[in-house]
C-alpha positions as CSV (number, residue, x, y, z in Angstrom):
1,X,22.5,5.2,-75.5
2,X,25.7,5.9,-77.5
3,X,26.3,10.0,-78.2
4,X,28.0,8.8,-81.6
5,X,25.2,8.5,-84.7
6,X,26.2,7.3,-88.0
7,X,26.5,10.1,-90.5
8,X,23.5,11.7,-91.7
9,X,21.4,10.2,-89.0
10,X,18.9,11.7,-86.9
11,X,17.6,10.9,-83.1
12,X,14.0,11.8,-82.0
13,X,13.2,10.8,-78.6
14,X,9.4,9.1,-79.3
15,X,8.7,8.3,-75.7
16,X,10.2,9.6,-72.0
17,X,9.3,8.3,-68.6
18,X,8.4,10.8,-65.9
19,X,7.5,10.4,-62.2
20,X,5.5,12.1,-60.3
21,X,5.2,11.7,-56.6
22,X,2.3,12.2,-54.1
23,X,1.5,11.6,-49.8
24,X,-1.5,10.9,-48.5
25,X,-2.1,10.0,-45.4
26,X,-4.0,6.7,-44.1
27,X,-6.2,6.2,-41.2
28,X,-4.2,3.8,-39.3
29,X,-5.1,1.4,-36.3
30,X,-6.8,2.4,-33.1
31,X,-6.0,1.0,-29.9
32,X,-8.4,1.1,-27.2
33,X,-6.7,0.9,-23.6
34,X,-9.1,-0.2,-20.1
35,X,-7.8,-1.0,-16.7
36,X,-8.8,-4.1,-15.1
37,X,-8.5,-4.8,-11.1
38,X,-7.6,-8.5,-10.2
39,X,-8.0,-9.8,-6.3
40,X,-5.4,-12.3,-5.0
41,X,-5.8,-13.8,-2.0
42,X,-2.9,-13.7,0.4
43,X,-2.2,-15.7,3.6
44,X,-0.7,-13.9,6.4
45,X,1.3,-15.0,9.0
46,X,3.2,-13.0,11.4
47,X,4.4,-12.6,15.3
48,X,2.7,-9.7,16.9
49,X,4.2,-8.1,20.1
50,X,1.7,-6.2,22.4
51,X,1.5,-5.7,26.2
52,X,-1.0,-6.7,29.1
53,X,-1.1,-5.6,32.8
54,X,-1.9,-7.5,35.5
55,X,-3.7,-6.1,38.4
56,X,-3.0,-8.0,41.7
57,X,-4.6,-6.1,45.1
58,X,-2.2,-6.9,48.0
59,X,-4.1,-6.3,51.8
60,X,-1.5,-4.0,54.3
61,X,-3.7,-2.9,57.3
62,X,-0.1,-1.2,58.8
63,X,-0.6,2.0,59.8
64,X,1.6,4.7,58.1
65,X,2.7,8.4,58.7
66,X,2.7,9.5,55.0
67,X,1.1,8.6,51.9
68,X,3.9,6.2,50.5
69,X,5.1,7.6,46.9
70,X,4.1,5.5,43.8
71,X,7.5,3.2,43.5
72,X,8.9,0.8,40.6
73,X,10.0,-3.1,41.7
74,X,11.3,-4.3,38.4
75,X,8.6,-4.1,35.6
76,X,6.0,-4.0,38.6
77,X,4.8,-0.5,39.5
78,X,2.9,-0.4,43.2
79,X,0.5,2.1,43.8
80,X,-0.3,2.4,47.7
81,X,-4.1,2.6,48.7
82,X,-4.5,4.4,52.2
83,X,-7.4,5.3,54.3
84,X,-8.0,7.8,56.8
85,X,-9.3,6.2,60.3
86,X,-10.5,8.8,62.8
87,X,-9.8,7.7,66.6
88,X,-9.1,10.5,68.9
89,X,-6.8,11.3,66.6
90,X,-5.9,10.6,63.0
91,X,-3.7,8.0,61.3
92,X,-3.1,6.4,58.3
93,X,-3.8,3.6,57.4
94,X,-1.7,1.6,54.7
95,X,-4.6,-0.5,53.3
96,X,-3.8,-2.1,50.3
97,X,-0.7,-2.0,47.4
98,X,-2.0,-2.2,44.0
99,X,0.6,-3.8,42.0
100,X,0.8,-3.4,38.1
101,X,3.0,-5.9,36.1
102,X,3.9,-5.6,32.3
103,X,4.0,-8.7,30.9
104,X,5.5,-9.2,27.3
105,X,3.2,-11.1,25.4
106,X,3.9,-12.7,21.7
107,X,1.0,-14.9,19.8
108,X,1.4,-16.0,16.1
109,X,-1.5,-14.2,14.3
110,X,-2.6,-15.5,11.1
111,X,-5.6,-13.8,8.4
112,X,-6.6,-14.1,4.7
113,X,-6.5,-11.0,3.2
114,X,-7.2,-9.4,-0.3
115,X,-4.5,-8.1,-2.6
116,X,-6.1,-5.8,-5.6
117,X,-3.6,-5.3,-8.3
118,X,-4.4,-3.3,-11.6
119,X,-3.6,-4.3,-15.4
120,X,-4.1,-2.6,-18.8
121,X,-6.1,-4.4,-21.2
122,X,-5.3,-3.2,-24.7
123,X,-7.4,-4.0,-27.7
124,X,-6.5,-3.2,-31.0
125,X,-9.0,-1.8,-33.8
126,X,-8.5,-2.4,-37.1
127,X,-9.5,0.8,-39.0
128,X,-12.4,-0.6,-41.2
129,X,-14.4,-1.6,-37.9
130,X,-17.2,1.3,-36.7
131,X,-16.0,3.4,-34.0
132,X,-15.9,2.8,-30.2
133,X,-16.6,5.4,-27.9
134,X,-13.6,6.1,-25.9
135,X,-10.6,5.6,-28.6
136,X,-7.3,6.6,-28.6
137,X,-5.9,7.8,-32.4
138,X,-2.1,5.3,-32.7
């Protein structure tokens, strides 16, 4: 309003807005969180390496003055087999080499198997609803 009043006139304020300001606070929403485990199932299919010996029992009968020594022929390892003979006197007796070969072995192995993975299921409450057990406060 203008400051300036004709002469001789008087202002009176009749009526004067005031505000007045106040918080309270709200129960908001309440979220309820659970795991839940899915199974997938996975084909495998993969190469695995392992090894196998083969035993093959190779007849001597040559006499010998001394156990032979356990010796390695390539990947074969020959383990000598002797016997004591009693004549009039004693000899050995190479009886028998007991070869042992490695043999590298690969076979395609293929298996269904079960994958478990693990989600969060999350349900919001809207705050008029009753309670749930197990809440969490947003």
């Amino acid at each position: 309003m203008s400051s300036e009043l004709p002469a001789g006139e008087t202002y009176f304020p009749l009526y004067a807005e005031d505000l007045t300001l106040s918080k309270r606070q709200v129960a908001g929403d309440k979220v309820q969180v659970s795991t839940v485990t899915r199974e997938d199932s996975t084909f495998v299919d993969e190469t695995l390496n392992h090894e196998r010996v083969q035993i093959d029992r190779i007849p001597i009968g040559r006499q010998v003055d001394a156990v032979p020594p356990v010796r390695q022929e390539g990947n074969t390892t020959i383990l000598s087999v002797v016997e004591e003979s009693i004549v009039i006197e004693r000899r050995l007796i190479l009886k028998e080499e007991v070869h042992i070969r490695r043999l590298h072995v690969s076979e395609r192995h293929q298996e269904a198997v079960i994958l478990r993975k693990q989600e969060a299921a999350v349900t919001r409450i809207e705050p008029h609803n009753s309670e749930p057990s197990g809440e969490i406060d947003a």
